[in-house]
Backbone bond lengths (Angstrom), bond angles and torsions (degrees), N, CA, C in turn:
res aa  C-N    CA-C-N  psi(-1)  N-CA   C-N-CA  omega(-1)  CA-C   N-CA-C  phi
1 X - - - 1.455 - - 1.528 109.22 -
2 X 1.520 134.37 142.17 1.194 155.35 151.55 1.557 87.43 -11.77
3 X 1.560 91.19 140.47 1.854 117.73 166.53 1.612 92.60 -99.98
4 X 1.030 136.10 157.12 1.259 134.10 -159.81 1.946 107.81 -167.36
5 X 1.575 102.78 110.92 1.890 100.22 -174.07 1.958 101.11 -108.99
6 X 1.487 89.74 106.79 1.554 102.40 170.17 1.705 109.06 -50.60
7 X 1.177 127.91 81.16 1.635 116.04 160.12 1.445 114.25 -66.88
8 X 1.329 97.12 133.34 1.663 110.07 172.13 1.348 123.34 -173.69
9 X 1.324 115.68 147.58 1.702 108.81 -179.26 1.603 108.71 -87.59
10 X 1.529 93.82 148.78 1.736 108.32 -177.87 1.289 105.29 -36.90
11 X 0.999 140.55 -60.82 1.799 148.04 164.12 1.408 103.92 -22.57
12 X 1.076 142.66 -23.87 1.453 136.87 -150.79 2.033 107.33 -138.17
13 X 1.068 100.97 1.39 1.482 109.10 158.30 1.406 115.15 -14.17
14 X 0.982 103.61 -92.62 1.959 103.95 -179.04 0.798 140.76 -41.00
15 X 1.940 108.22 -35.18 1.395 118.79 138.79 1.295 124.16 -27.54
16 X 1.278 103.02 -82.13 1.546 120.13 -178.69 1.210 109.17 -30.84
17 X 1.177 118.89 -62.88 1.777 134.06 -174.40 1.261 105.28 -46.94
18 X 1.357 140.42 -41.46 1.322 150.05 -148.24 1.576 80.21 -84.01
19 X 1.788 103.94 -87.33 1.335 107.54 166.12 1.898 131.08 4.38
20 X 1.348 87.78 -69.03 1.658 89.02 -176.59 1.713 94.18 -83.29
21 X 1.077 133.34 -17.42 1.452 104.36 -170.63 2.051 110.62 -72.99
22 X 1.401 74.05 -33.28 2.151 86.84 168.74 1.751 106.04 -51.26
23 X 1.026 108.53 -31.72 1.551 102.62 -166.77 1.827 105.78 -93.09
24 X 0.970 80.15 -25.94 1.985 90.69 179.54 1.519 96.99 -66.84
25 X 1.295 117.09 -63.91 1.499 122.92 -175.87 1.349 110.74 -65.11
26 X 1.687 139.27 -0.60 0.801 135.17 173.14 1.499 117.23 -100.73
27 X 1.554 118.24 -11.08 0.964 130.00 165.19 1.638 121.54 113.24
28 X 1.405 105.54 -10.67 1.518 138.67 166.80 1.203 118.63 -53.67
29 X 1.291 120.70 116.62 1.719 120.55 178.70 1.929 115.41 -83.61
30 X 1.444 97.39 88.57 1.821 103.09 174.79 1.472 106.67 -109.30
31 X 1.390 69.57 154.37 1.950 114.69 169.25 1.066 127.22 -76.59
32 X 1.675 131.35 90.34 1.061 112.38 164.44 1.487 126.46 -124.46
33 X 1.126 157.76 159.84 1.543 132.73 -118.39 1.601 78.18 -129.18
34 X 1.022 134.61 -19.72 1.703 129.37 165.03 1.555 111.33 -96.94
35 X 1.116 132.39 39.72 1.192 128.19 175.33 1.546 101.56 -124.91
36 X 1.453 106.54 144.35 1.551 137.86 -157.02 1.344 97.87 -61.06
37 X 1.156 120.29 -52.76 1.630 137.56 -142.09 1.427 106.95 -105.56
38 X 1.070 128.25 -19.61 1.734 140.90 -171.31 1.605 113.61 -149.15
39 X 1.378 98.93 -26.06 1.731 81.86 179.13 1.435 143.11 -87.26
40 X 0.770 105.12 -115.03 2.256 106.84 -178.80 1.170 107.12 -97.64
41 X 1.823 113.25 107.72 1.558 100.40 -167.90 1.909 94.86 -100.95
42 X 1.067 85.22 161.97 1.679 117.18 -158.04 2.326 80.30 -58.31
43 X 0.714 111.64 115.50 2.003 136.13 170.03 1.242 105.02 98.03
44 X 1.190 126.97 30.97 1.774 131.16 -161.37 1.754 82.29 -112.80
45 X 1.521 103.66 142.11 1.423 142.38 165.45 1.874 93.47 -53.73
46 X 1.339 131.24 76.79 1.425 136.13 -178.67 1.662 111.53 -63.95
47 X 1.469 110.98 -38.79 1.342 123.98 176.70 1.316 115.92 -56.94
48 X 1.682 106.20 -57.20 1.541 116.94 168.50 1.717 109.03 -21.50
49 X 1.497 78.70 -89.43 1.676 119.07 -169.66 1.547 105.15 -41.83
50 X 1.493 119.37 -12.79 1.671 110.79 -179.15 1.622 89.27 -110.93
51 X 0.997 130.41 2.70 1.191 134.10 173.73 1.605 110.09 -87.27
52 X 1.207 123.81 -55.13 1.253 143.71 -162.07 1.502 107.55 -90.33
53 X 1.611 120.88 -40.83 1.333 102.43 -174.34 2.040 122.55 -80.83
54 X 1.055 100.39 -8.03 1.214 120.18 171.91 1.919 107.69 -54.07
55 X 1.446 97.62 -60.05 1.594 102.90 -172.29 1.921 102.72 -85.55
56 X 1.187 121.93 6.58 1.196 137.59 145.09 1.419 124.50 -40.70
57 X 1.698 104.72 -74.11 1.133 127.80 172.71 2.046 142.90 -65.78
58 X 1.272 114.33 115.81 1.320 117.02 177.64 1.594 108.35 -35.22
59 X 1.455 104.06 -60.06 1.764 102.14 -163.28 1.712 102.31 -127.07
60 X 1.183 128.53 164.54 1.414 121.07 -174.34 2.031 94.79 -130.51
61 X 0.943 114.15 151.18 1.507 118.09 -178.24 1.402 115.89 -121.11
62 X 0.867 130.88 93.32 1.576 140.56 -153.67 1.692 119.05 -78.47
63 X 1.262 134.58 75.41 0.973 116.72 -149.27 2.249 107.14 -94.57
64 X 1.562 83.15 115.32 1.531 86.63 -164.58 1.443 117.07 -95.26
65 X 1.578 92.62 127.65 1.926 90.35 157.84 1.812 87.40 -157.48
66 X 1.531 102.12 -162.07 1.516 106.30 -157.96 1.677 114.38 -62.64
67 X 1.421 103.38 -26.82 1.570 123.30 -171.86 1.668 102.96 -55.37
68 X 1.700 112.08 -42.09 1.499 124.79 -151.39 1.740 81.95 -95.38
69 X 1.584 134.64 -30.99 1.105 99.80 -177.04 1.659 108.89 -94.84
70 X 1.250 118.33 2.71 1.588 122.38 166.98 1.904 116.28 -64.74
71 X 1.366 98.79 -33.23 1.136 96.21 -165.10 1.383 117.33 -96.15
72 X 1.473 107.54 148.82 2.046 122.25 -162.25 1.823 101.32 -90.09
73 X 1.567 117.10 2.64 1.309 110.41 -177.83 1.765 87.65 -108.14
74 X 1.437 130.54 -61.41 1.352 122.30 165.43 1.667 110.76 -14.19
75 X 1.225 102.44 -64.79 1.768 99.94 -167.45 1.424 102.14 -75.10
76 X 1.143 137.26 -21.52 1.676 129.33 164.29 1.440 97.79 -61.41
77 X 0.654 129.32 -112.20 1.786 135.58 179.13 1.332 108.79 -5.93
78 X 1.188 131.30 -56.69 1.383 123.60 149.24 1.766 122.38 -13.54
79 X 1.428 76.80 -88.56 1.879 96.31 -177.22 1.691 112.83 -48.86
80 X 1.364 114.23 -27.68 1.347 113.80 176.97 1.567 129.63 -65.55
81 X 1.640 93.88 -40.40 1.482 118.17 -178.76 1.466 102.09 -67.92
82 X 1.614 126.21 -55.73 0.917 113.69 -170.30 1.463 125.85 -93.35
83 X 1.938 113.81 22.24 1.170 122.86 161.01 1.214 97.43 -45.13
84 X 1.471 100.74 -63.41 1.337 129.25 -124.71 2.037 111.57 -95.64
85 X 1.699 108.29 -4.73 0.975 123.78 155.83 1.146 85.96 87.68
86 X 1.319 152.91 73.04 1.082 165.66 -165.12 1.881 98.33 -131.61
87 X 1.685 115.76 133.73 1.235 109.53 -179.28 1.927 120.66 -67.88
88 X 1.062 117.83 129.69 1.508 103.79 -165.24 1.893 105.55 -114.48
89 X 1.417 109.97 110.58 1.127 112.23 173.49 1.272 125.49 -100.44
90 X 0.945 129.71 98.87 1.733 123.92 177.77 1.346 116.24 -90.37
91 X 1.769 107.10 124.93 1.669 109.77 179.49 1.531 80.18 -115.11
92 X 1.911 89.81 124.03 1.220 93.69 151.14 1.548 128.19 -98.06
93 X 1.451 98.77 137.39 1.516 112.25 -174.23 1.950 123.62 -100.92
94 X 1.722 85.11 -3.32 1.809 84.01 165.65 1.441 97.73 -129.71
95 X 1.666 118.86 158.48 1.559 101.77 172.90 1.337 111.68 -84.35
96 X 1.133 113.10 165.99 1.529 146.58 167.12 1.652 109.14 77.31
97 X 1.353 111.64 16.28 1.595 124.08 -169.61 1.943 96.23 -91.74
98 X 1.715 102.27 121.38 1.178 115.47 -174.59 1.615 104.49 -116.28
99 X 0.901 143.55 177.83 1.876 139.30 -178.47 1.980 81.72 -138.80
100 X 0.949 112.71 133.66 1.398 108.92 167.61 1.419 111.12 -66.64
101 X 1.335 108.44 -50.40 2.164 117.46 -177.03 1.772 90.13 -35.46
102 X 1.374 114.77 -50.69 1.645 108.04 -158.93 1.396 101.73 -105.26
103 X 1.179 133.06 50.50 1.241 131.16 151.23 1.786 117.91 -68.53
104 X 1.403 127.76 10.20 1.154 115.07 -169.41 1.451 95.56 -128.23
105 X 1.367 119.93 -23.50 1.615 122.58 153.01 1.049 147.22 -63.17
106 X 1.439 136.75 142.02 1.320 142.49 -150.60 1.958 88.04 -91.62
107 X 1.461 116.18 142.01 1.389 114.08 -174.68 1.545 101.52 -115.21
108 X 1.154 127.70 179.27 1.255 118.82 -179.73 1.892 88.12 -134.52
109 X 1.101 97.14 144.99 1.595 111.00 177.55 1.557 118.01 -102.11
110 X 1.677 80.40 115.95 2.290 75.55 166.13 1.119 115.08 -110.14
111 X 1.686 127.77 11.97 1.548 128.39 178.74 1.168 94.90 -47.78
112 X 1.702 111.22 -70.67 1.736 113.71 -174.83 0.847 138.15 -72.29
113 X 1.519 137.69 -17.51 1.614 141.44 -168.27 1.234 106.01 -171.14
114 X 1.620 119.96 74.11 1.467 125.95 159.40 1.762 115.38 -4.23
115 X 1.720 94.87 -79.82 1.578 123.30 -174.91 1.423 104.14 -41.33
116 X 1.600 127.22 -36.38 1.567 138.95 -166.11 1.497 108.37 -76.08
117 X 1.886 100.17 -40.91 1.671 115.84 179.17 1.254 110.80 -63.71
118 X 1.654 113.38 -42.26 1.533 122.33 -148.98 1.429 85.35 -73.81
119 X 1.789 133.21 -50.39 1.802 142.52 -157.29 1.519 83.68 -70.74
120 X 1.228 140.74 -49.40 1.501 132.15 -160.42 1.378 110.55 -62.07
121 X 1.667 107.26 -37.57 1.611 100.67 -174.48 1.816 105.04 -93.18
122 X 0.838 112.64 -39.27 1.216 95.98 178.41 1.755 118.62 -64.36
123 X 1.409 132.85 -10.80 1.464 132.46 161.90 1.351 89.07 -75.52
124 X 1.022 136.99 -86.30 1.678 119.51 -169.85 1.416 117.39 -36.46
125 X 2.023 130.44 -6.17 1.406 91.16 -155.15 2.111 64.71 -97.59
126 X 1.498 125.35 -6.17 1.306 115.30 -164.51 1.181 106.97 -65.05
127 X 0.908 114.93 -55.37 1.997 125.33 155.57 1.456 107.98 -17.93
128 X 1.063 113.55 -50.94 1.285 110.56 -175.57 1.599 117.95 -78.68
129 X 1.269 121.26 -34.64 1.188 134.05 170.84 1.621 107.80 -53.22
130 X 1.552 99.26 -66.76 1.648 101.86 166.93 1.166 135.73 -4.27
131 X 1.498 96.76 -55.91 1.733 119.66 -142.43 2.205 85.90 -102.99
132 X 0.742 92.85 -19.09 1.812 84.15 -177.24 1.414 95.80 149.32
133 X 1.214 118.47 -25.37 1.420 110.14 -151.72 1.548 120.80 97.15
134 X 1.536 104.97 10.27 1.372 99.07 -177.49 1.742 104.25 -123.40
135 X 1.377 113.61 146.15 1.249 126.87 -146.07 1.940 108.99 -51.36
C-alpha cells in the first residue's frame, strides 16, 4: 500500500488527524508528524524528519486551508514532493483556499462531502498502489 505524508499546518491538526485516520483504515502506511506511532518524537531532529519524510513517501495529501497556504514549511514539503514526482493530492478543507505550487492539480473538496473527499483520495491513492506505489 502507498507511503503517504499528511501536509498540514499546526492550526489544522484535527484535520490532519481525521485525514490520516482515513488512510490508516484504508490500509495505507502515512506520515503524520503528530502521530504516536510514526511521528515526531519529543528530542528528534523535527526539521530533518519534515525534510526527509516527504521524499519517503509515494503520494503526499495536502490538507488545505489559509494556515497551510501561510505557512514556509507547507510550501517546503510541497516543493520537495513534487521535486521528486511524488503524487500530490490536495483536499481542500476551507472554501476558496488555492496553494499557488498546485494550481495545475485537480483538488478534491471536503467543504461539501467529507465521505465524497475521503472515496476521491483513496481511488487516487489505488492508482498509486497500481503503479508500484510510486507517485
Amino acid at each position: 500500500m502507498a507511503r503517504v505524508f499528511v501536509s498540514h499546518a499546526s492550526k489544522d491538526a484535527a484535520l490532519a488527524a481525521e485525514v490520516h485516520r482515513w488512510l490508516v483504515e484504508d490500509g495505507h502506511e502515512p506520515f503524520l508528524d503528530q502521530d504516536l506511532s510514526n511521528g515526531i518524537l519529543a528530542g528528534e531532529e523535527w526539521q530533518q524528519r519534515l525534510h526527509e519524510r516527504p521524499r519517503w513517501a509515494d503520494a503526499m495529501v495536502c490538507v488545505l486551508t489559509s494556515a497551510y497556504i501561510d505557512s514556509p514549511w507547507c510550501s517546503a514539503e510541497l516543493g520537495i514532493a513534487q521535486s521528486r514526482g511524488s503524487r500530490l493530492l490536495p483536499v481542500r478543507v476551507e472554501r476558496g483556499v488555492r496553494h499557488p505550487l498546485l494550481n495545475s492539480v485537480q483538488y478534491v473538496d471536503m467543504t461539501t462531502d467529507a465521505a465524497e473527499a475521503r472515496a476521491k483520495v483513496a481511488e487516487a491513492l489505488l492508482r498509486v498502489d497500481a503503479a508500484g506505489g510510486s507517485g
